[in-house]
MDTraj code that builds the backbone (N, CA, C; nanometers):
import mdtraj as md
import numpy as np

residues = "UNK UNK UNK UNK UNK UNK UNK UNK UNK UNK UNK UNK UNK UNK UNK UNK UNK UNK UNK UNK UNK UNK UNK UNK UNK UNK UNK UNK UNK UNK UNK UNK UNK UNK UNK UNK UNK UNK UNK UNK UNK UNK UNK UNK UNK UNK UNK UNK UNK UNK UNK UNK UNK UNK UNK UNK UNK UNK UNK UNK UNK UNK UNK UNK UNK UNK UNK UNK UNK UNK UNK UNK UNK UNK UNK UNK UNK UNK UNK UNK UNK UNK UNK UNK UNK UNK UNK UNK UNK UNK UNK UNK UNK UNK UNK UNK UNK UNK UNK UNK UNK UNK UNK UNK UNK UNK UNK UNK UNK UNK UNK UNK UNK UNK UNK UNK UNK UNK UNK UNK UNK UNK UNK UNK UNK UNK UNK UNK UNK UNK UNK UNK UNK UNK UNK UNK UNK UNK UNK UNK UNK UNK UNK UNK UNK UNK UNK UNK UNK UNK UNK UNK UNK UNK UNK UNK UNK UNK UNK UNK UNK UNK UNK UNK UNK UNK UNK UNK UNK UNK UNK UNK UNK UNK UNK".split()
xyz = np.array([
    [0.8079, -2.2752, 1.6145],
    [0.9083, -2.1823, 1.6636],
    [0.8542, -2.0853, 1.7689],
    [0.7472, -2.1061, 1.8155],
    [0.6735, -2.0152, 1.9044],
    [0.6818, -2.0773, 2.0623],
    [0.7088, -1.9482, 2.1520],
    [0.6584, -2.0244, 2.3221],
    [0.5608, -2.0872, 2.3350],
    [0.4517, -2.0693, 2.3012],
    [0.3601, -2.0845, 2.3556],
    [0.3207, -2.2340, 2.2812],
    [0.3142, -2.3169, 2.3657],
    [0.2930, -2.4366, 2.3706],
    [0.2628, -2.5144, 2.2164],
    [0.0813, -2.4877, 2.2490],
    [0.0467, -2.5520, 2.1246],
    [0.0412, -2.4793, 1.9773],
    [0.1328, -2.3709, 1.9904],
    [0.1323, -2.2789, 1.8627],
    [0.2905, -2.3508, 1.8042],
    [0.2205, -2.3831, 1.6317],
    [0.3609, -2.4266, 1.5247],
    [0.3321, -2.3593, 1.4294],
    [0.4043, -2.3640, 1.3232],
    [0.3868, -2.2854, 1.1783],
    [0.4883, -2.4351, 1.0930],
    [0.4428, -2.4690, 0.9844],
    [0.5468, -2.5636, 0.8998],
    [0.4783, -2.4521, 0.7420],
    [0.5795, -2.3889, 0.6799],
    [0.5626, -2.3756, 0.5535],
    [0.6740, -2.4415, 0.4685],
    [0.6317, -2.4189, 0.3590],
    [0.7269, -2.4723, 0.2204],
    [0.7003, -2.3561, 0.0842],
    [0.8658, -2.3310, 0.0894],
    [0.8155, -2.2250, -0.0471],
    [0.9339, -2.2930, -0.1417],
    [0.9092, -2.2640, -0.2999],
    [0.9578, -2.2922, -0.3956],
    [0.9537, -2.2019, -0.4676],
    [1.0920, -2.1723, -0.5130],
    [1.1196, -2.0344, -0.5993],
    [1.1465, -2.0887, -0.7462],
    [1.1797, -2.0125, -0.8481],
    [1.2161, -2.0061, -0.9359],
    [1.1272, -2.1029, -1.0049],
    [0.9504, -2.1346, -1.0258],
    [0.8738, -2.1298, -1.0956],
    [0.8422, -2.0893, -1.2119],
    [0.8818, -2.1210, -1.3047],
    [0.9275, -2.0370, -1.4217],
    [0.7510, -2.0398, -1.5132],
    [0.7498, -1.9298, -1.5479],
    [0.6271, -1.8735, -1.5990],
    [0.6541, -1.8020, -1.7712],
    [0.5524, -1.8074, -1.8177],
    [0.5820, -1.7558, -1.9910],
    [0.4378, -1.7506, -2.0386],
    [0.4343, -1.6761, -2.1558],
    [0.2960, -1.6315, -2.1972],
    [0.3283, -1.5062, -2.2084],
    [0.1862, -1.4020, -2.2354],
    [0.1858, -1.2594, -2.3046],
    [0.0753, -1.2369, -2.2560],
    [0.0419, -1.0744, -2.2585],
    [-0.0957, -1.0213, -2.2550],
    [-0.0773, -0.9148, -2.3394],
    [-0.1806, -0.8832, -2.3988],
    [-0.2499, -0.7194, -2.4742],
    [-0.2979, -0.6498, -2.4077],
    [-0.2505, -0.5215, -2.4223],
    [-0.3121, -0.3871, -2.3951],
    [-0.3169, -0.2843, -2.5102],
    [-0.4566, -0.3281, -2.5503],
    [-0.4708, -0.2435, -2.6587],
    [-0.4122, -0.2325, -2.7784],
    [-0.3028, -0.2401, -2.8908],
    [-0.2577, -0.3361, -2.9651],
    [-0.1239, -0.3786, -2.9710],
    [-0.1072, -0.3397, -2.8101],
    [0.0440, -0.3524, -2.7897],
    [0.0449, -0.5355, -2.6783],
    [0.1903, -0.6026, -2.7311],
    [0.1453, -0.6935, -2.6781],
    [0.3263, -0.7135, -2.5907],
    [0.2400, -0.7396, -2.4657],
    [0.3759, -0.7606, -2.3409],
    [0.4019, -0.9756, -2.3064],
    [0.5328, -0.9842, -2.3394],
    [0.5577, -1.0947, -2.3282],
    [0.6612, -1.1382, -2.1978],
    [0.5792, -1.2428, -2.1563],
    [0.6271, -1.2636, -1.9923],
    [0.6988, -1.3879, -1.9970],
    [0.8064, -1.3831, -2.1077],
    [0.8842, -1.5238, -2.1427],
    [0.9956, -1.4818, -2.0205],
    [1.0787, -1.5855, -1.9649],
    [1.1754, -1.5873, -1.8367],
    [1.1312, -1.5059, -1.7301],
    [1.0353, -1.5183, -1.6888],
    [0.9944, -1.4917, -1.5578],
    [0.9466, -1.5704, -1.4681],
    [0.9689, -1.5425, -1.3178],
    [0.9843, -1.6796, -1.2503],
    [0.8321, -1.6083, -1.1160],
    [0.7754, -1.6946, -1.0724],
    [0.6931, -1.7176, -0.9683],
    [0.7466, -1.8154, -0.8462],
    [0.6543, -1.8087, -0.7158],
    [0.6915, -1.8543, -0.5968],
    [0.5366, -1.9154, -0.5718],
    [0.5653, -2.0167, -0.5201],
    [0.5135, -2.0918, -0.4174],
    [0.5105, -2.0725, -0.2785],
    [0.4346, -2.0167, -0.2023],
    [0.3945, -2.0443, -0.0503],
    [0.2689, -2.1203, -0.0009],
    [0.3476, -2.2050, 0.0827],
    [0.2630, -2.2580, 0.1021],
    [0.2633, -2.3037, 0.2942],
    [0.1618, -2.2743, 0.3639],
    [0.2076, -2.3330, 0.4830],
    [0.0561, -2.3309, 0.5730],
    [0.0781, -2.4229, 0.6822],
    [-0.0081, -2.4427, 0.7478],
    [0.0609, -2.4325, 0.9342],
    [-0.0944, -2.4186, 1.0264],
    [0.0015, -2.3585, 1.1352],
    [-0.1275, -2.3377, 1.2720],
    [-0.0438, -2.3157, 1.3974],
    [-0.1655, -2.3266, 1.4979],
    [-0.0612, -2.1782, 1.5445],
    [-0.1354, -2.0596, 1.5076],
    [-0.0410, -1.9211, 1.5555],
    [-0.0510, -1.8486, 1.6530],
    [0.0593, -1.8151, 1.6546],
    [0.0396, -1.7357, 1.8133],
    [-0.1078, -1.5952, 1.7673],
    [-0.1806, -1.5396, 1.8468],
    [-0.2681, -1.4660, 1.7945],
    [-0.2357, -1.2972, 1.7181],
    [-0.0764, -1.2453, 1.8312],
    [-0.0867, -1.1140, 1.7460],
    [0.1228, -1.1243, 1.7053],
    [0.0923, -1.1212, 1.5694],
    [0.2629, -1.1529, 1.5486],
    [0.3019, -1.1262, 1.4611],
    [0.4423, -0.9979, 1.4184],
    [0.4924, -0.9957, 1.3076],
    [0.5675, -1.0293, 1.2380],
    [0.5952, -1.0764, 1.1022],
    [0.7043, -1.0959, 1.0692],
    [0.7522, -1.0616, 0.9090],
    [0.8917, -1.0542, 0.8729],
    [0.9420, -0.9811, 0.7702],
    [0.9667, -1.0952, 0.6530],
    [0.9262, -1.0565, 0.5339],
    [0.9519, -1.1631, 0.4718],
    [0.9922, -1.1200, 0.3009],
    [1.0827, -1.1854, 0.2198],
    [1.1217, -1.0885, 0.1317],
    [1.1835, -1.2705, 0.0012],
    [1.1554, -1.2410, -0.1116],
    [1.1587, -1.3130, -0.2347],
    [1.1712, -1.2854, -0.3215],
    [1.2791, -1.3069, -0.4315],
    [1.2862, -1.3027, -0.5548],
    [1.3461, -1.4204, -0.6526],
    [1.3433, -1.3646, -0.7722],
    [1.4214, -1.5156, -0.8509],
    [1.4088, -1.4437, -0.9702],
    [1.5173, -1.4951, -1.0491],
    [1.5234, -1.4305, -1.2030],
    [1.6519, -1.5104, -1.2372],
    [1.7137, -1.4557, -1.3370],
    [1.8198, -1.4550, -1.4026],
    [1.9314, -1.3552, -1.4265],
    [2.0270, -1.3715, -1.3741],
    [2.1313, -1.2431, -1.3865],
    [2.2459, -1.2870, -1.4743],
    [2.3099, -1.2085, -1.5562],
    [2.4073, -1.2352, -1.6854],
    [2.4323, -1.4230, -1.6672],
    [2.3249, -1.4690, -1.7362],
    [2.2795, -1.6038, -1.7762],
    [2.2682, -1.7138, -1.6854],
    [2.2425, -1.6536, -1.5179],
    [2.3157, -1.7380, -1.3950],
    [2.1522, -1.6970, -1.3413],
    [2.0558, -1.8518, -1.2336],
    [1.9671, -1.8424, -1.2572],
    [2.0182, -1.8074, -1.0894],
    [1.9421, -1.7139, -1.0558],
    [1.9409, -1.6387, -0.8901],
    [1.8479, -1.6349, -0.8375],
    [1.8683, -1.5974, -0.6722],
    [1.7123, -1.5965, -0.6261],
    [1.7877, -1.5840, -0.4717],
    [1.6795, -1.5735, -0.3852],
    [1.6457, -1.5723, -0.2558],
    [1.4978, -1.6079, -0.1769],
    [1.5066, -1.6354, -0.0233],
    [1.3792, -1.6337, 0.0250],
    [1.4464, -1.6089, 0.1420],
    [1.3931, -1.4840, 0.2088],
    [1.4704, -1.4140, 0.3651],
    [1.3554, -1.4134, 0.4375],
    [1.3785, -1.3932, 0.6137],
    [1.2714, -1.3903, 0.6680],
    [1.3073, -1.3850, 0.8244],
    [1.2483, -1.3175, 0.9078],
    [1.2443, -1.3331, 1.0265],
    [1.1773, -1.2657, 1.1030],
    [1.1248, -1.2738, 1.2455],
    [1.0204, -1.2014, 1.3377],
    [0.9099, -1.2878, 1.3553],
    [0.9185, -1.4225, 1.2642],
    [0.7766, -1.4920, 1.3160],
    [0.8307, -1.5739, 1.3747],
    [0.8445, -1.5903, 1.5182],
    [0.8733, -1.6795, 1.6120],
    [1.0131, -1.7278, 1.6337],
    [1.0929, -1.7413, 1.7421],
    [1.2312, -1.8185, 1.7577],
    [1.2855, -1.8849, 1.6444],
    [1.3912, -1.8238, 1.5784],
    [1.4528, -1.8757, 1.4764],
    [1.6079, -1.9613, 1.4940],
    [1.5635, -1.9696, 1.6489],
    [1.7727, -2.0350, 1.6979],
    [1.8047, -2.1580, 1.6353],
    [1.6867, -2.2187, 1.5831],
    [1.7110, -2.3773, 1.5719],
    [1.7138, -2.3781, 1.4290],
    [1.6239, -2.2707, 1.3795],
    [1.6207, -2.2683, 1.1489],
    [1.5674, -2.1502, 1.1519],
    [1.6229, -2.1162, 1.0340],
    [1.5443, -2.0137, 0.9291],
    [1.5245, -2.0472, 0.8308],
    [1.4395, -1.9641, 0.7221],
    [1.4152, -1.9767, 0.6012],
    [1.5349, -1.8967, 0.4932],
    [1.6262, -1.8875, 0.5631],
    [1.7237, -1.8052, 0.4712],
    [1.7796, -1.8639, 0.3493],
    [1.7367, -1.8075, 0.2380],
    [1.8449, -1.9089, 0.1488],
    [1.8451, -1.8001, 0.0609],
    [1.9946, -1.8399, -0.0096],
    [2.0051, -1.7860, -0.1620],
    [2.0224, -1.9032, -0.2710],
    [2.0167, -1.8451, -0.3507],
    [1.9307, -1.9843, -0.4828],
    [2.1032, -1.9126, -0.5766],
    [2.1204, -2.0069, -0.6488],
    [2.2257, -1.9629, -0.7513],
    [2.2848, -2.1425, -0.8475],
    [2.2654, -2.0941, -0.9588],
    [2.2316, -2.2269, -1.0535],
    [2.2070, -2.3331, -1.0022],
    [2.0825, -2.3019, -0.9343],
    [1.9745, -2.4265, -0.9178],
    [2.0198, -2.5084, -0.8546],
    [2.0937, -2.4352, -0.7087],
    [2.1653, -2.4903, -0.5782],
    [2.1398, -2.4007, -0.4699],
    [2.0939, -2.4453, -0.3557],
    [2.0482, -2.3543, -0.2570],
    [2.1819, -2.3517, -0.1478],
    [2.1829, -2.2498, -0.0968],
    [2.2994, -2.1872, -0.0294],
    [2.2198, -2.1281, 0.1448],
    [2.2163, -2.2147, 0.2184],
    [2.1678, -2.1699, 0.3488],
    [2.2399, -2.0248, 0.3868],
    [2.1630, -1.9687, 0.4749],
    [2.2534, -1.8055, 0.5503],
    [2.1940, -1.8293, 0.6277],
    [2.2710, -1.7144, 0.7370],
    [2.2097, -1.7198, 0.9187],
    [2.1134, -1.6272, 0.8914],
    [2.1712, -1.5002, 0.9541],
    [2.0298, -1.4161, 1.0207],
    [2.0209, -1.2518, 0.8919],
    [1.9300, -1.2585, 0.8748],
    [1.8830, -1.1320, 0.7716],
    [1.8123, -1.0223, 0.8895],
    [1.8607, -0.8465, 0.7700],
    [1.7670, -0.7724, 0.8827],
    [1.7183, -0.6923, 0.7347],
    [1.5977, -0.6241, 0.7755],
    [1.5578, -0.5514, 0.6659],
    [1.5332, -0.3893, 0.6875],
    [1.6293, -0.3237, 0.6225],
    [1.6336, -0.1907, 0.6922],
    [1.5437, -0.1022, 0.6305],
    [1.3891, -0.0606, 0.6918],
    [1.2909, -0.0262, 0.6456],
    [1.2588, 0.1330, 0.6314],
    [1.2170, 0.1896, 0.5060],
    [1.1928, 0.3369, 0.5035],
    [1.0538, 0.3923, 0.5665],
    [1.0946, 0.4637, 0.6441],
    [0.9563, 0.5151, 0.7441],
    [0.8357, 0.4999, 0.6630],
    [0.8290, 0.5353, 0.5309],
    [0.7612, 0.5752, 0.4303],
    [0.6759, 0.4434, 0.3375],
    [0.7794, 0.3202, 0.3491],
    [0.7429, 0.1882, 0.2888],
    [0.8381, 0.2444, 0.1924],
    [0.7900, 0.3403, 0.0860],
    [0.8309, 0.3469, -0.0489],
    [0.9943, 0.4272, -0.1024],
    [1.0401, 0.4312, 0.0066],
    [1.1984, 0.5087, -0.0097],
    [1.2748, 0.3457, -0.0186],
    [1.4019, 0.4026, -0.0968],
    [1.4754, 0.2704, -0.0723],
    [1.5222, 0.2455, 0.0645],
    [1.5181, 0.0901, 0.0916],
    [1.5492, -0.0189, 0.1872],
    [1.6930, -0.0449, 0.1786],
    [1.7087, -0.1092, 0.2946],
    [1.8358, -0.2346, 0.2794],
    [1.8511, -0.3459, 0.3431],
    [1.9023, -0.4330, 0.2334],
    [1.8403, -0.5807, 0.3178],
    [1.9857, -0.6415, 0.3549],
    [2.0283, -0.6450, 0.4860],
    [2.1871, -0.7560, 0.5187],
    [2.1502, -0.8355, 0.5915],
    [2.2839, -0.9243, 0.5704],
    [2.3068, -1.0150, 0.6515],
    [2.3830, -1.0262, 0.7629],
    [2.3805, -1.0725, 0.8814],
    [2.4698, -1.1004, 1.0033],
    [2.5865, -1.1328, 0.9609],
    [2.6126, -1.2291, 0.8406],
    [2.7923, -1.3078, 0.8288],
    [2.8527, -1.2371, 0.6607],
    [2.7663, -1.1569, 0.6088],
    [2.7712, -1.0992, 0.4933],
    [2.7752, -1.1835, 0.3935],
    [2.6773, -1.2541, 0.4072],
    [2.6595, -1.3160, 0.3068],
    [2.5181, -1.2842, 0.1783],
    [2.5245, -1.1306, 0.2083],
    [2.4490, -1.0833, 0.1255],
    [2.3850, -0.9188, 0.1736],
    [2.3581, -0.8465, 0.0776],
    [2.3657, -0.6672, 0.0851],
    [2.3147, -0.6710, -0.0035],
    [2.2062, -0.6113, 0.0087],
    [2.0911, -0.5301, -0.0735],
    [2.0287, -0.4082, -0.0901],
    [2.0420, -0.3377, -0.1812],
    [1.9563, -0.1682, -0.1646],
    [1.8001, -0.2229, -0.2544],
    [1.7120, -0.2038, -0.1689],
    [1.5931, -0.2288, -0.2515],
    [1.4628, -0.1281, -0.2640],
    [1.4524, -0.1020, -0.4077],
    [1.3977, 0.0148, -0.4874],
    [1.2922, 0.0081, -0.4783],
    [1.1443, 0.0511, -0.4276],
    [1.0070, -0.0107, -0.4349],
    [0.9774, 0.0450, -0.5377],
    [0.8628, 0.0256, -0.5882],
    [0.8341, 0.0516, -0.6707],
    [0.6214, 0.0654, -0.6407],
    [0.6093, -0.0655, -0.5739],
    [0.4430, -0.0251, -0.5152],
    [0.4296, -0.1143, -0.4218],
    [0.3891, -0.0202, -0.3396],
    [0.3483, -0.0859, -0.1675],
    [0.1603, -0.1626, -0.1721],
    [0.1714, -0.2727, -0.1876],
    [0.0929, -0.3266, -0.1573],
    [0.0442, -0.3234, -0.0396],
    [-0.0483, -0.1970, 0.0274],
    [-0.0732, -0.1995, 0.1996],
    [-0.2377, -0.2613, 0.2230],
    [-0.2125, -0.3610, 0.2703],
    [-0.3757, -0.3521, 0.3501],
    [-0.3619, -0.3615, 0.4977],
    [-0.4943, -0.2652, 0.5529],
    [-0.4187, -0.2026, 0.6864],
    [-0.6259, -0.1900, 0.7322],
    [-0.6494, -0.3611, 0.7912],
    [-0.7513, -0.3748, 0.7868],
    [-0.7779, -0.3809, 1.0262],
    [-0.8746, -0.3177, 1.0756],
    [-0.8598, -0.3117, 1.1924],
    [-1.0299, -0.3329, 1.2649],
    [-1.0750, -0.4539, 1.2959],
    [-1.2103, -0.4737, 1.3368],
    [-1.1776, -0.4952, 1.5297],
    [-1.0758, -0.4177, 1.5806],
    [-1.0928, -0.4170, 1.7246],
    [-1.0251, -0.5512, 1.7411],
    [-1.0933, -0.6601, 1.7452],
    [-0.9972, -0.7397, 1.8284],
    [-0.9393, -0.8310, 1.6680],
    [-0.9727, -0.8488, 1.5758],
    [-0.8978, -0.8711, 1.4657],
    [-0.8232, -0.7973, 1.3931],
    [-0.7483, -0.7969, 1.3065],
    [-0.6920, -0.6986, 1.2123],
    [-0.5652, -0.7220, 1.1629],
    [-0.5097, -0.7014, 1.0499],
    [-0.4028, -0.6865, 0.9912],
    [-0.3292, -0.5740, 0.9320],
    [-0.1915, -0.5221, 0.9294],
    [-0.1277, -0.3931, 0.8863],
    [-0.0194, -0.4276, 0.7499],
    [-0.0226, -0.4705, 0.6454],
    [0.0745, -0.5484, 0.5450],
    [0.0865, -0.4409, 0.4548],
    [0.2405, -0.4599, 0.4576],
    [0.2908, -0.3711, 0.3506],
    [0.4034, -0.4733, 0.2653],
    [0.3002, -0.5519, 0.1747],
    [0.3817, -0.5894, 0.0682],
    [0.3998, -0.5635, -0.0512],
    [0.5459, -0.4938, -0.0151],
    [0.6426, -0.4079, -0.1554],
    [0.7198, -0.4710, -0.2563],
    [0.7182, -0.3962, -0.3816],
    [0.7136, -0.4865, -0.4870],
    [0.8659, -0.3712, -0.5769],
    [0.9151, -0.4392, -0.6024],
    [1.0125, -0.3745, -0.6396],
    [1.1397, -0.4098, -0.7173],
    [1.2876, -0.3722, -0.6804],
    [1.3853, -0.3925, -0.7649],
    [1.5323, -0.4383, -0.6736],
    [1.6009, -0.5026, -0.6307],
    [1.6970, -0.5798, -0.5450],
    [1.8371, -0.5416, -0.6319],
    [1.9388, -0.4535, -0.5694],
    [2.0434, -0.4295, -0.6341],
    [2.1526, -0.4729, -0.5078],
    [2.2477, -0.5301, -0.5403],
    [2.4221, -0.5347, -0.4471],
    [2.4620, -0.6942, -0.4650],
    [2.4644, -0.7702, -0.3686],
    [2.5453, -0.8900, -0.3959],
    [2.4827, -0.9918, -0.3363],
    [2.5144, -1.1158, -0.3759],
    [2.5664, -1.2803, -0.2750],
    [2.6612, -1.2872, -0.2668],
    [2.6745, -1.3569, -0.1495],
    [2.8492, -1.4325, -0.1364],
    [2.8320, -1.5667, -0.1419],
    [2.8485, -1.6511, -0.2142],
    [2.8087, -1.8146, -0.2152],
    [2.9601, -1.8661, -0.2499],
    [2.9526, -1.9307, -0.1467],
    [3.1480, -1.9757, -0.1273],
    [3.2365, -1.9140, -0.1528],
    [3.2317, -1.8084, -0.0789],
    [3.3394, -1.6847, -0.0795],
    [3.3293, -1.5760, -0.1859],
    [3.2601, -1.6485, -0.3021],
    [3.2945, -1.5722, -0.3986],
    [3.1116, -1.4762, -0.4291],
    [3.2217, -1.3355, -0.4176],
    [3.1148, -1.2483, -0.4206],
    [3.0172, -1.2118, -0.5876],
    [2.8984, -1.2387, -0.5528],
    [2.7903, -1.2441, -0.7126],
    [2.7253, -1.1417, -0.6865],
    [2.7464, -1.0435, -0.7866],
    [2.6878, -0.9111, -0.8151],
    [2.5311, -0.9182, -0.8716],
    [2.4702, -0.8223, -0.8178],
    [2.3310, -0.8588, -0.8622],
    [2.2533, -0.7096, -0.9094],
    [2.2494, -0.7413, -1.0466],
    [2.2552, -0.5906, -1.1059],
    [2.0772, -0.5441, -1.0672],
    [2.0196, -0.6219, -1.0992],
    [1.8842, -0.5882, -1.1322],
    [1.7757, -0.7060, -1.0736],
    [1.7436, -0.7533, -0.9579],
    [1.6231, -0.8701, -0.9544],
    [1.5038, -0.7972, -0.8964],
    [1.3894, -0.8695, -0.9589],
    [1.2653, -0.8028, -0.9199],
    [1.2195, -0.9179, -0.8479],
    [1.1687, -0.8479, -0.7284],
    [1.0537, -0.9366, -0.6184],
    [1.0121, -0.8443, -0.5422],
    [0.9655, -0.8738, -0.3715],
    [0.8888, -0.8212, -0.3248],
    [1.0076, -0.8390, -0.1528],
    [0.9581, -0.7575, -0.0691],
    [0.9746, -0.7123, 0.0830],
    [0.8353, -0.6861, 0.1187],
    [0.8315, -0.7784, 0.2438],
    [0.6988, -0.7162, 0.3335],
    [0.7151, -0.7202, 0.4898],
    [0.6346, -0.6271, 0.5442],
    [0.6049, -0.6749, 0.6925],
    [0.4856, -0.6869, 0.7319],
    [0.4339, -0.7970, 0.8169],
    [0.2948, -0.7651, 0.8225],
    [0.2748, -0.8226, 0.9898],
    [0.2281, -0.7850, 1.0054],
    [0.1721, -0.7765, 1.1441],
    [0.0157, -0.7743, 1.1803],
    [-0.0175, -0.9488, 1.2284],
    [-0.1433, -0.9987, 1.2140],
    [-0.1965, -1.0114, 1.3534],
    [-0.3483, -0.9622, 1.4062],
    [-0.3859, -1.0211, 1.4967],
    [-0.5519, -1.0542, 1.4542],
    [-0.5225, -1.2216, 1.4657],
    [-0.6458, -1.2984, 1.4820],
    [-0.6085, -1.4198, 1.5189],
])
top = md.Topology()
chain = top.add_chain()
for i, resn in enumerate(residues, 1):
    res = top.add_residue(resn, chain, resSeq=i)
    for name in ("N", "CA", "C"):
        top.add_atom(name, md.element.get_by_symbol(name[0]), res)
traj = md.Trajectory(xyz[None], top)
């Protein structure tokens, strides 16, 4: 998706990885039954300094299995995006996402869509920043981890989304 000639990117992500198990802290014990993980995975010849926005979740909302994977700023998106919303284990393409960012990282966000096919207020909760700078290398990432409240629209019909936990980031790489 990039001008510049011999620069491509091909990733593949897979949501709703479903994960289970427990840990102890001390003699209290936390159980991580219905919780879901992501897959990224991608390979790529990149342009050298380039940002882009990228945002995931997946869970379960009143017994309906949900999710998303949004994204844009890494390279010309006229031809695809990675937009999708997930909803009983059927993916639902969307056009163009924007992510409306708090100066701060950690104030609430909002995440829309161009055709409204989705509105989000999103709650952080912890900014994952590494904000690493060796002169002609370096990276600035702020990936936020948090709480996704408002809707989908998946064939007209609007799905309320009380509570999903995932993450929003931007990161902006040069090497």
């Amino acid at each position: 998706p990039f001008e510049k000639k011999k620069a491509f990117y091909y990733n593949q992500k897979i949501n709703h990885l479903a994960a289970s198990g427990y840990f102890t802290v001390g003699e209290r014990r936390y159980s991580l039954d219905d919780n879901f993980g992501l897959l990224d995975w991608g390979r790529g010849v990149w342009t050298y300094d380039n940002t882009w926005y990228w945002s995931s979740a997946s869970g379960k909302e009143n017994g309906h299995l949900i999710g998303f994977n949004l994204g844009y700023g890494f390279g010309n998106t006229e031809q695809a995006t990675e937009n999708i919303l997930y909803y009983d284990k059927k993916g639902h393409k969307i056009d163009e996402v924007h992510f409306h960012i708090s100066d701060d990282f950690i104030s609430p966000w909002k995440v829309t869509s161009n055709d409204d096919s989705l509105y989000f207020d999103f709650y952080p909760i912890y900014d994952n920043h590494t904000n690493i700078d060796l002169f002609v290398i370096g990276q600035n990432a702020h990936q936020v981890f948090g709480e996704f409240k408002g809707y989908m629209r998946i064939d007209g019909e609007k799905i309320e989304v009380k509570s999903l936990f995932g993450f929003a980031e931007k990161v902006r790489n040069r090497w």
